[in-house]
C-alpha positions in Angstrom: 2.2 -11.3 -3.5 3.4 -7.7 -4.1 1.0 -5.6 -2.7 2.6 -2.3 -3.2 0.3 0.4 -4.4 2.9 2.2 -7.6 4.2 -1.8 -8.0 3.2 -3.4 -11.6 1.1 -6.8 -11.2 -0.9 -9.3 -12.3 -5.0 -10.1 -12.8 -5.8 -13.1 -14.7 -8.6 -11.9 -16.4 -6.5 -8.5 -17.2 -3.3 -9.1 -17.3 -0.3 -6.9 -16.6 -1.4 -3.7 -15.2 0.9 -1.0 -14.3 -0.1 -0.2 -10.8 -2.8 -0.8 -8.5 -4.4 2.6 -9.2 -7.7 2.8 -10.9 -9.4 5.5 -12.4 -12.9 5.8 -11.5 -16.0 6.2 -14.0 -16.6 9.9 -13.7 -19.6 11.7 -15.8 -17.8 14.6 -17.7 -19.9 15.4 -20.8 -17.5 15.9 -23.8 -18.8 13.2 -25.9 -19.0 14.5 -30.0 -21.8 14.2 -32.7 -24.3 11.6 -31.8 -23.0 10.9 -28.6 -19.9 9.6 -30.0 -16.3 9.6 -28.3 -13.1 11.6 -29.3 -9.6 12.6 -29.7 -9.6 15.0 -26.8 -11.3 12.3 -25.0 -8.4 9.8 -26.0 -5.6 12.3 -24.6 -7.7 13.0 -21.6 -7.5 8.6 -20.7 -4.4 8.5 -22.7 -2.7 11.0 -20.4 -3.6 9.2 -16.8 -2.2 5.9 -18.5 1.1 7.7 -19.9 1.4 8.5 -16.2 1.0 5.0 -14.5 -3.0 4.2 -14.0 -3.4 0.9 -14.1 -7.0 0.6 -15.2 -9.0 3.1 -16.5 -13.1 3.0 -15.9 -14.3 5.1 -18.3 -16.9 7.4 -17.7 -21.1 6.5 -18.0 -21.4 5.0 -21.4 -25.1 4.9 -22.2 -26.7 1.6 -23.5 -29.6 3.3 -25.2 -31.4 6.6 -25.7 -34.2 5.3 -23.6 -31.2 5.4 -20.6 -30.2 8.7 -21.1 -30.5 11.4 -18.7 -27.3 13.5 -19.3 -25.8 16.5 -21.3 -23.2 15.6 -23.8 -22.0 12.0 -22.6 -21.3 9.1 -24.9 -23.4 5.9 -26.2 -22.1 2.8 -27.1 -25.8 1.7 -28.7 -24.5 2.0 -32.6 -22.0 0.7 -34.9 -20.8 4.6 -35.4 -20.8 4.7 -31.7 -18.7 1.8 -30.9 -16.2 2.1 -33.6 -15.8 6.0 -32.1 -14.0 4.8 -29.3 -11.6 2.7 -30.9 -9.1 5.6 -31.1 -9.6 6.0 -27.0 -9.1 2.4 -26.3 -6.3 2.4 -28.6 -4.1 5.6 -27.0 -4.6 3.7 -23.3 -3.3 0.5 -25.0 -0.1 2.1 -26.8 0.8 3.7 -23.0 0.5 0.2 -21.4 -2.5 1.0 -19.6 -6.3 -0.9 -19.6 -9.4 0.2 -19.7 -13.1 -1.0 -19.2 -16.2 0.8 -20.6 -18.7 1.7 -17.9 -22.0 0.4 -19.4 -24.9 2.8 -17.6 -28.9 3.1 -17.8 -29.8 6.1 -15.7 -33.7 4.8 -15.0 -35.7 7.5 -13.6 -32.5 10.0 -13.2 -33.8 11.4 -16.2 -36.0 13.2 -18.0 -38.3 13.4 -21.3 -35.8 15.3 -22.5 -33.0 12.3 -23.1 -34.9 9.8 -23.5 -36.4 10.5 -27.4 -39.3 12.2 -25.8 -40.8 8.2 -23.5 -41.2 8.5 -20.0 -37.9 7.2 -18.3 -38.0 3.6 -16.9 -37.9 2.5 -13.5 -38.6 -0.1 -10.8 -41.8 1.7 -10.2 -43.8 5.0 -11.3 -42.1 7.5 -8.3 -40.2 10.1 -9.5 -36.8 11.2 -8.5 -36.8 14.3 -5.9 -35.4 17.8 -6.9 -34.5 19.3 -10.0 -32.9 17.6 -12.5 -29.2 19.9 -12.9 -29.1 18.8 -16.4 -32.0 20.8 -18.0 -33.2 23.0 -14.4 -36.4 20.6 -15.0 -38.2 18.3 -12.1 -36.9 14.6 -12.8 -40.0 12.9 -15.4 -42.2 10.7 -13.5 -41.0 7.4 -14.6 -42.3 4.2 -16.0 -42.8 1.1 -13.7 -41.1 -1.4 -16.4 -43.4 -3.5 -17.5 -42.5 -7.5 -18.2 -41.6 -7.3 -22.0 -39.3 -4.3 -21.0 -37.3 -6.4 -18.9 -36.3 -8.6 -22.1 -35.7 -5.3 -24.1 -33.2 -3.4 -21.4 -31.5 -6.9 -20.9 -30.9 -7.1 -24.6 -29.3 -3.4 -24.8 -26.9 -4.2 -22.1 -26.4 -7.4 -24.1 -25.6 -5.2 -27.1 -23.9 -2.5 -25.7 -21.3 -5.2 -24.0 -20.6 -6.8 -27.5 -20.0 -2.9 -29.0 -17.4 -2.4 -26.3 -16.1 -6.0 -26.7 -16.0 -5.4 -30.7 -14.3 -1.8 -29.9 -11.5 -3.5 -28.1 -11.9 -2.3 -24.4 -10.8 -5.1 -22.1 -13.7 -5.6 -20.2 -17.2 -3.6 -19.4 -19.1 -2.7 -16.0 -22.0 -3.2 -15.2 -23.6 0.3 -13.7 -25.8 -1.2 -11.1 -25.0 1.8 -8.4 -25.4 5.3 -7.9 -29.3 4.9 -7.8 -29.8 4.8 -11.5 -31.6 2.3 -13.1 -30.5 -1.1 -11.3 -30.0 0.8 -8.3 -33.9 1.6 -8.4 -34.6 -2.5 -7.8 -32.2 -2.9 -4.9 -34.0 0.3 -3.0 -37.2 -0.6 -1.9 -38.1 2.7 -1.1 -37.9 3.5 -4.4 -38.8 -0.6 -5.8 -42.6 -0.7 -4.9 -43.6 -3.8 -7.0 -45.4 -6.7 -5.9 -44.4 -8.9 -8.8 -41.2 -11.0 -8.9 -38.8 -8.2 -9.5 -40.1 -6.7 -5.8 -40.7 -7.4 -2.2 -37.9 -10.1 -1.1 -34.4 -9.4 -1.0 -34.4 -12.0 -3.6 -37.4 -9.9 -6.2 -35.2 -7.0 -5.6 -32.0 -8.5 -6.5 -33.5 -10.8 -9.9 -33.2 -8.1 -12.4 -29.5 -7.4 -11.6 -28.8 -11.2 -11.7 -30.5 -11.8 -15.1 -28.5 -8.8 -16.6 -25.6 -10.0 -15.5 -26.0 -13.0 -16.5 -26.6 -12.6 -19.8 -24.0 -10.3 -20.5 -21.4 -13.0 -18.9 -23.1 -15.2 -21.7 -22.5 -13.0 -24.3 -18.9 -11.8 -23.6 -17.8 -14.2 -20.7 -17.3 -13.7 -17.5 -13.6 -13.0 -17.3 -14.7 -9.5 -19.2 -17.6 -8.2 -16.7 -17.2 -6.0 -13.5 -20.6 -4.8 -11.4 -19.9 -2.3 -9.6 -22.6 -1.1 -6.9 -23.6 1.3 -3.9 -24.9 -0.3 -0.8 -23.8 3.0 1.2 -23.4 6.3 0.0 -23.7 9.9 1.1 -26.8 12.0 -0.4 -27.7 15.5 0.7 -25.1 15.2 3.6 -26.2 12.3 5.2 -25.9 8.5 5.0 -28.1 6.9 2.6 -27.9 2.8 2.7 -30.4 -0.1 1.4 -32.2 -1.5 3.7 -31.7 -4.9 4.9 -28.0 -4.2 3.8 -25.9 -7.0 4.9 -28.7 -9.5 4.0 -29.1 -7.6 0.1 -25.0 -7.7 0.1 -24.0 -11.2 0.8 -27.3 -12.7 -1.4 -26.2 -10.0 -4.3 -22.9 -11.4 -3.8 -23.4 -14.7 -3.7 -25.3 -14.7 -7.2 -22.5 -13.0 -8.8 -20.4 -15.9 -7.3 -22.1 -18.6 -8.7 -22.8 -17.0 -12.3 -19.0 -16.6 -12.2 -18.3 -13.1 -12.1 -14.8 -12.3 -10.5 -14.1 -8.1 -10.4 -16.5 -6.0 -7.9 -16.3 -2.1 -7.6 -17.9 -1.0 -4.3 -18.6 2.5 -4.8 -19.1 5.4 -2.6 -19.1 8.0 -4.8 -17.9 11.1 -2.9 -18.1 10.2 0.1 -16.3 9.2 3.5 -14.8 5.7 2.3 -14.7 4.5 5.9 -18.1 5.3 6.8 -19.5 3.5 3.6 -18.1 1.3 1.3 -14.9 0.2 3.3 -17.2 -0.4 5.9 -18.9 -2.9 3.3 -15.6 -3.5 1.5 -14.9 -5.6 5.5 -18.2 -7.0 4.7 -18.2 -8.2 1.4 -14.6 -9.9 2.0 -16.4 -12.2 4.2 -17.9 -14.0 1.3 -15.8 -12.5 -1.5 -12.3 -13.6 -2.4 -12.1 -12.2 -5.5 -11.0 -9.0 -7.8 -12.1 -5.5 -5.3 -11.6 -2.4 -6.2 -12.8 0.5 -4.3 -11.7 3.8 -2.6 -13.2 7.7 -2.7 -10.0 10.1 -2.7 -8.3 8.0 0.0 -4.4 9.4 0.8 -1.6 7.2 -0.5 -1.1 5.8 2.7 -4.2 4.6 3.4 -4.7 3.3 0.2 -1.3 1.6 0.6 -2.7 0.2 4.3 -6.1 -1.0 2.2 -4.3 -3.3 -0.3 -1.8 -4.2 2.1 -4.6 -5.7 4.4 -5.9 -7.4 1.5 -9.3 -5.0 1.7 -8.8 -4.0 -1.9 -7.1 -5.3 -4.9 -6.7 -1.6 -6.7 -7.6 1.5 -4.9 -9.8 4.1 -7.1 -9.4 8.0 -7.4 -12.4 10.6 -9.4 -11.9 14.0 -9.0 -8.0 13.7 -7.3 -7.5 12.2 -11.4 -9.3 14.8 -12.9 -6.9 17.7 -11.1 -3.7 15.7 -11.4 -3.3 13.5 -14.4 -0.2 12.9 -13.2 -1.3 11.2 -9.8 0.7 7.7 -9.9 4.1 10.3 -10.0 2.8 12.4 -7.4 2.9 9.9 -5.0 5.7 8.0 -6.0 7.4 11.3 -5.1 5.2 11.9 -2.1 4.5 15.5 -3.8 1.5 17.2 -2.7 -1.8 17.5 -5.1 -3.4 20.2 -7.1 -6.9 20.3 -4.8 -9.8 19.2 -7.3 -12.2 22.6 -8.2 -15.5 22.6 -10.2 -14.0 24.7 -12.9 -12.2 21.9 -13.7 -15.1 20.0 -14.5 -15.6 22.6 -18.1 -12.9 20.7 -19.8 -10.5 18.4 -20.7 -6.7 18.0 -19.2 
């Protein structure tokens, strides 16, 4: 199998893809009227596929109003919505690039605010800590979801997987990381419930599963990624679920057996090797499937990843955002333009 990093190859249930660089789903706020996508959004994608990303995760596409908990970033709950990124999906297409909507409920990292005025949802009532950077408010105190919502959130990711099916991307993911919505079941510092959806490794892991499978049911399996978070960095220290290895391999093994076949194990920005590639070893235990993974790893350790058969496509966030051009730059071994926050107020 070719395992080189700039090397086309090929993924069933994707086919051809130019290399085995992925962008990763990053939040950048440029959506247009009603949270719809645009044309600078389709040269900003278009531009990292002209230049040899393989697949493109786009960034947090919000289900429903009721998810929200951002400035300015896309939905794909409405006809207008869905047919808005068309043109996006289209430009990645005509450069020989794919890309797969990132389909995202923010839970309790929210506020009043974005949510039409309702309390945000969440595994239970405890609000996030801090103040939300989004509106310089304290994160809304949240609603434990009650059993009919459970149906109702299901059903948006349902929808918003059909929108993004209808609007030609090649696939969705599933958000379940990050400690947004899905994230808040898996946590059971956060996940006080002593109903079905909380307690057991198994409670905390059933709403996940019965997204998931739903949304396979509606657009097949071959078109779904999950991508989660066992292990991340917050506030400059570890922070990982508990009974980690035990949630991992049961998590995992449901998404086996309900067919699913492409995992993102995030770490957002954070040491890969002290978080996710630590899991990455873990999950390939049970896992022989489509892996994608990474956190602004260099080109030879990405290269050492795939070649080890750790990952399947290596991701990059913020080294994309700076240099567009990214596949060439290592292809020539030329050094990168270092990623700044001023970058983050607009599109290149």
């Amino acid at each position: 199998m070719n395992t080189n990093l700039l090397q086309p190859f090929e993924y069933d249930a994707l086919g051809a893809l130019r290399s085995r660089i992925a962008m990763a789903a990053m939040t950048r706020g440029f959506c247009g009227p009603n949270h719809t996508a645009t044309s600078l959004m389709a040269e900003y994608y278009g531009k990292r596929a002209d230049n040899g990303v393989g697949l493109i995760l786009t960034e947090g596409t919000i289900i429903h109003t009721t998810g929200d908990g951002y400035n300015n970033v896309p939905h794909i709950e409405t006809d207008q919505q869905a047919k808005s990124w068309g043109p996006v999906v289209s430009r990645v297409h005509e450069s020989g690039g794919k890309i797969i909507c990132q389909l995202w409920h923010c839970g309790r990292i929210s506020h009043s605010d974005y949510t039409g005025g309702v309390p945000p949802l969440s595994s239970s009532d405890v609000a996030a800590e801090g103040i939300n950077r989004q509106n310089g408010r304290p994160f809304g105190r949240p609603k434990a979801m009650a059993q009919e919502d459970f149906a109702v959130v299901t059903d948006q990711f349902v929808r918003a997987a059909r929108n993004a099916i209808e609007a030609d991307f090649d696939g969705v993911q599933l958000h379940f990381g990050h400690g947004y919505l899905v994230d808040q079941f898996f946590d059971n510092r956060i996940n006080r419930r002593a109903d079905c959806y909380g307690g057991s490794v198994g409670n905390r892991c059933r709403f996940a599963v019965e997204i998931l499978e739903q949304v396979i049911a509606a657009i097949g399996a071959p078109k779904v990624m999950v991508r989660i978070s066992p292990s991340r960095e917050m506030g400059g220290a570890i922070y990982e679920w508990q009974d980690l290895e035990e949630m991992l391999k049961y998590l995992l093994s449901a998404f086996d057996r309900l067919g699913l076949r492409m995992l993102d194990i995030s770490c957002a920005n954070s040491d890969y090797y002290s978080t996710a590639g630590r899991l990455v070893r873990v999950a390939r235990q049970v896992w022989p499937y489509f892996l994608i993974g990474g956190a602004s790893l260099s080109v030879e350790q990405a290269e050492d990843e795939v070649r080890s058969g750790f990952l399947d496509m290596v991701t990059w966030g913020r080294a994309l955002i700076a240099n567009p051009d990214l596949p060439i730059r290592f292809k020539n071994r030329e050094p990168l333009i270092q990623f700044d926050r001023d970058m983050l107020g607009y599109l290149s």
